[in-house]
C-alpha positions in Angstrom: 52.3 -89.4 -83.4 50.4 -86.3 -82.6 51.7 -83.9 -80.0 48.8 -83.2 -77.0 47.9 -79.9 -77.3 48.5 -77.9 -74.5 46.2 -75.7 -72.2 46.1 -71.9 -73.2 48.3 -69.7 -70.8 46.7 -67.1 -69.2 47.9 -63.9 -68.6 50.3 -62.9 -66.3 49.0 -61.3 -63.2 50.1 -57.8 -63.6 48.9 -57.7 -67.2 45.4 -58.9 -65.5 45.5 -56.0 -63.0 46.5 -53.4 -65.6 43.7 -55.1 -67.8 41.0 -54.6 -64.8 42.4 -51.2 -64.0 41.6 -50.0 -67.6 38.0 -51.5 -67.1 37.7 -49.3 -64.3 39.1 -46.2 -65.5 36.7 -46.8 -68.3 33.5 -48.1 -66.8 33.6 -46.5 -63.1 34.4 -43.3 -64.5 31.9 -42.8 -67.9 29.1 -44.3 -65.6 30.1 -41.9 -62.9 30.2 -38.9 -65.9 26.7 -40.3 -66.8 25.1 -39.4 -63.8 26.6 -36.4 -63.3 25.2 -35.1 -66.7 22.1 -36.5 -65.6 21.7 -34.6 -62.5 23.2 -31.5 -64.6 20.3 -32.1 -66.6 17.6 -32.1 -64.3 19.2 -29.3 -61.7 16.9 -26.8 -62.9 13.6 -28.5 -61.9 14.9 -29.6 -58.6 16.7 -26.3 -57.4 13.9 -24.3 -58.8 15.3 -22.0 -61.7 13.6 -19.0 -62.3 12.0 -18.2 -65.8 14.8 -15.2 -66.4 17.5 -17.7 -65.6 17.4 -18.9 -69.2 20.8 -18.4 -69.9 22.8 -20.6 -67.3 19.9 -23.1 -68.2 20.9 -23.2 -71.8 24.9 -23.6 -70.5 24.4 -26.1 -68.2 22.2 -28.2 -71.0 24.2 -27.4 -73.8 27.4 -29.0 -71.4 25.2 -32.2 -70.0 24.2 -33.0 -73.3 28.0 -33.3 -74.8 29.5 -35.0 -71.7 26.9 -37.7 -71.7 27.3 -38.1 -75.5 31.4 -38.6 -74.5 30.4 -40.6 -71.3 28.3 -42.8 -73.3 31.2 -43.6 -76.6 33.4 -44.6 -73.1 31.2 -47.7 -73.3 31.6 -48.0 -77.0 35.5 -47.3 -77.7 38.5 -46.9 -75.7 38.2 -43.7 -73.6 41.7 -41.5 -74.7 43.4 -38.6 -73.3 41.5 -36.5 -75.7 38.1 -37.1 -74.3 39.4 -37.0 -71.0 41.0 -33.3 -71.8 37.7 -32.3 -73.2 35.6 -32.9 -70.1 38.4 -31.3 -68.1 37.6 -27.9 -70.6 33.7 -28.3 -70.2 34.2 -28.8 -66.4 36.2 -25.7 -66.1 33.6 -23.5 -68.7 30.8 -25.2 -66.1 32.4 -23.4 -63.3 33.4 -20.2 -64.3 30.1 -19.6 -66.3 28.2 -18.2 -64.1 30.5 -15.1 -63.6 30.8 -15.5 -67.1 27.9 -15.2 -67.9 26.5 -12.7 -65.2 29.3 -10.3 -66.6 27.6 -10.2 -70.2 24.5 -9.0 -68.0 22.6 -11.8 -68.2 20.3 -13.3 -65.8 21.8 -15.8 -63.6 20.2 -17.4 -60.7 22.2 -18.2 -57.2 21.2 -21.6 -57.4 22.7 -22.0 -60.7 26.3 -20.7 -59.6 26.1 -22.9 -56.8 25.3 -26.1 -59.4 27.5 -25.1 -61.8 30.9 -24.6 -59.8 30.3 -27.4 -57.8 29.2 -29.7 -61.0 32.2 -28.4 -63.0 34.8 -29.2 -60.3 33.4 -33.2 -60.3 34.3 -32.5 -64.0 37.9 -31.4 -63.9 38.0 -34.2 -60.7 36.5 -36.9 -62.8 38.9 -35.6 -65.6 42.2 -35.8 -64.0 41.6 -39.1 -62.1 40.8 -40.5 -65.5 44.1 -38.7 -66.6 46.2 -40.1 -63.9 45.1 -43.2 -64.1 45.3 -43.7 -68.4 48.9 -42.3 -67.8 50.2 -45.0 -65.0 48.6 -47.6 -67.3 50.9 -46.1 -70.1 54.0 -46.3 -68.1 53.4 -49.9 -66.8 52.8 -50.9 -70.5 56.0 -49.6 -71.9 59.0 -52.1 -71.7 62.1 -50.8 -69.7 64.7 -49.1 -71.8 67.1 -51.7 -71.6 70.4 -52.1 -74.4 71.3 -55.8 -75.3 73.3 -57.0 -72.4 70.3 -56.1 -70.6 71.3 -53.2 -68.0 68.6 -50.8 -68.3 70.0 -47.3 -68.8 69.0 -46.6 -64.8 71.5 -49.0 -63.3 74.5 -48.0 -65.6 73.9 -44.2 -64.5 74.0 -45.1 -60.9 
C-alpha cells in the first residue's frame, strides 16, 4: 500500500525572519545606494558647478559610477562584507575629497564640499547599517557551541 505523502514543512519562523531580514539588508539598502549615486550623479547640474570645478566633478562621478555598479550586482548576487567595506572606503574618499583635493590646489567649488561630505557620510551610514545587520544575521545562523550532553559552553562557565 502506498504511504500518502505528506505536505512540505515550511520554515520555521525565525529562519523566515532572518530570511526577510537578508532581503532587506539586500534590497532596501542597494536600492537606497542606487539613488544616492544617482543624485551624486546629477549634483553638479542641480547645485550649479562651475566650469573650473572640474576636478571634484570628475571625483564625485568617478565614485557614483562604481557604487551604482556595486549597488546594482546587490540585485544580482549576495551582497558580502567586502562590498559593504568598499562603499564604506568610497564614502569616506567622498568626504574628505574636497580638502583633498583643494590641498593639491585644485579648483573646488563650495557647493561640491557641501555634496560630497554630506553624500559620503550616507555612504559610510549605508555601509555600516549593511555591516551590522550581515553580522547579526551571521550570529543567528551559527548553531550554539554546545558539547554532546548538550550544555552549551555558557551555562557550564556560570
Amino acid at each position: 500500500m502506498p504511504q500518502a505523502l505528506s505536505a512540505p514543512t515550511s520554515a520555521p519562523p525565525v529562519k523566515a525572519a532572518s530570511t526577510l531580514q537578508e532581503a532587506a539588508r539586500q534590497q532596501i539598502i542597494g536600492l537606497l545606494l542606487l539613488l544616492v549615486s544617482i543624485a551624486l550623479m546629477v549634483s553638479p547640474w542641480i547645485v550649479g558647478y562651475p566650469d573650473t570645478a572640474k576636478d571634484a566633478h570628475r571625483n564625485e562621478l568617478g565614485v557614483a559610477i562604481v557604487v551604482f555598479l556595486v549597488a546594482m550586482a546587490r540585485f544580482f548576487r549576495y551582497p558580502s562584507a567586502r562590498s559593504d567595506l568598499f562603499v564604506l572606503v568610497l564614502g569616506v574618499w567622498l568626504a574628505v575629497s574636497p580638502w583633498a583635493l583643494s590641498a593639491q590646489k585644485t579648483a573646488v567649488f563650495d557647493g561640491a564640499e557641501i555634496t560630497d561630505t554630506l553624500i559620503g557620510c550616507v555612504y559610510v551610514l549605508l555601509s555600516l547599517v549593511s555591516l551590522g545587520m550581515l553580522r547579526r544575521a551571521q550570529r543567528r545562523s551559527r548553531p550554539s557551541q554546545e558539547d554532546s550532553t548538550g550544555v552549551s559552553q555558557k551555562m557550564r562557565e556560570g
